[in-house]
C-alpha positions in Angstrom: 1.6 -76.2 9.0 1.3 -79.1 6.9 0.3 -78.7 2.8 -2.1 -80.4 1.4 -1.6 -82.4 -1.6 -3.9 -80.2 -3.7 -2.3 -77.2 -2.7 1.0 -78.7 -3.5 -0.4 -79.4 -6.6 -1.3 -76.0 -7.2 1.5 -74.5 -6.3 3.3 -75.5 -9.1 2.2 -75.6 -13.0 4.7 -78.8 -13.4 3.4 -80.7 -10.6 -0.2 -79.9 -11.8 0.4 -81.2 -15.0 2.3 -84.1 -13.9 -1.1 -85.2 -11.6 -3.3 -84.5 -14.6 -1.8 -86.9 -16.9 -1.0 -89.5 -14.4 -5.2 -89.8 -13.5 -5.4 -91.0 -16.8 -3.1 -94.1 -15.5 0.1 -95.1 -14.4 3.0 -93.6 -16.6 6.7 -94.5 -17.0 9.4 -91.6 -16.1 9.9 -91.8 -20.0 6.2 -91.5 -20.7 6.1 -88.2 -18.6 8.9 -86.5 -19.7 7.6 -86.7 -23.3 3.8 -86.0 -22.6 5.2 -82.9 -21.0 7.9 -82.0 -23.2 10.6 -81.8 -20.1 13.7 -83.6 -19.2 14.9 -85.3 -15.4 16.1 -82.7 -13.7 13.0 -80.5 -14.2 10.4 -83.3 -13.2 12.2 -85.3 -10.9 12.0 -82.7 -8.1 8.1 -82.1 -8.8 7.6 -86.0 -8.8 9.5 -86.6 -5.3 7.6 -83.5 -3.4 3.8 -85.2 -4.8 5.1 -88.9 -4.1 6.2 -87.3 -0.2 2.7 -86.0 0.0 1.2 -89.6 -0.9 -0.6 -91.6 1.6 1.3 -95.2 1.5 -1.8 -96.8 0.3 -1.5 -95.3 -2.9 1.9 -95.3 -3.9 2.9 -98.3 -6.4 
């Protein structure tokens, strides 16, 4: 069974707030990491599951 993106969302605080701050615009890996006070290796994963999850359309 396939997730949805909101519940992938959900399923993880990081991912969550990663989503939240990017619908406020486009963001640069460097913007992220110090919005959400984290570093590469913590985010990276969170930001490769959402961008898998992505219809093409959307991605930039």
């Amino acid at each position: 069974m396939k997730t949805s993106l909101i519940d992938l969302a959900f399923l993880s605080e990081k991912r969550k707030d990663v989503l939240l701050l990017l619908e406020e615009g486009p963001k640069t890996g460097d913007e992220i990491k110090t919005a959400l006070n984290v570093n590469s290796t913590s985010i990276m994963p969170q930001i490769k599951k959402t961008k898998r999850r992505t219809p093409d359309s959307t991605r930039r």
